[in-house]
N, C-alpha and C positions, 0 to 999 in steps of 0.2 A: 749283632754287636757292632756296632763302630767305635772305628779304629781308624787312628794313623800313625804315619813313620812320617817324622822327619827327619832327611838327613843331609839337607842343605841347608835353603831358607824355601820358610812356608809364610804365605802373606794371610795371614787372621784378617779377615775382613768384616768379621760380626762373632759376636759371643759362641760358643761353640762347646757343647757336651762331648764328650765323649767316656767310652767305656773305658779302653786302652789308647793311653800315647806314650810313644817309643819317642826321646830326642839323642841323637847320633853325638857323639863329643865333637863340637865344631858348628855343632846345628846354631840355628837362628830363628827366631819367631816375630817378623814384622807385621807392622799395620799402620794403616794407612795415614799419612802427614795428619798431625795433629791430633793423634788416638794414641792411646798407652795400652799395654795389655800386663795382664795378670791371673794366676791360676790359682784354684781350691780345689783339694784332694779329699772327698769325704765332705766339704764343709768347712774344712777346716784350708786357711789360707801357706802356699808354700812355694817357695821359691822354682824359677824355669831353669831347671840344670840337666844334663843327662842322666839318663834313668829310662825306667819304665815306669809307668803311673796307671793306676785304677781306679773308674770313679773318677773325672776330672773335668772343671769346670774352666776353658779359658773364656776369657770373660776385655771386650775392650770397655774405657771409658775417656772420656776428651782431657783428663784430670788425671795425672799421676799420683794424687790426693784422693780421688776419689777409686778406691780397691776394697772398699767394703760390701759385702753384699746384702 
């Protein structure tokens, strides 16, 4: 199973699956100069807030326009 906790900042450097992701109230999810990031839960697109999530796709692209997959 992969999993992670963020509970400071975590720097996204490429598209990233995971089973389980924990974000901490306060957390941050960077990447790198000129990349946007965005996540789908099931498929289905949803916003980066604290939680626990299952199923989750973050995902960067150079376009904060382009979040479709």
């Amino acid at each position: 199973m992969r999993e992670k906790e963020v509970s400071d900042v975590w720097m996204l450097e490429e598209t990233t699956t995971l089973d389980k992701l924990i974000i901490h109230e306060g957390a941050q999810i960077h990447t790198p100069d000129g990349k946007f990031v965005a996540m789908t839960i099931n498929g289905s697109g949803a916003p980066i807030a604290p939680g626990t999530y299952y199923g989750c796709l973050l995902y960067t692209s150079p376009s904060p326009r382009d979040r479709s997959l």
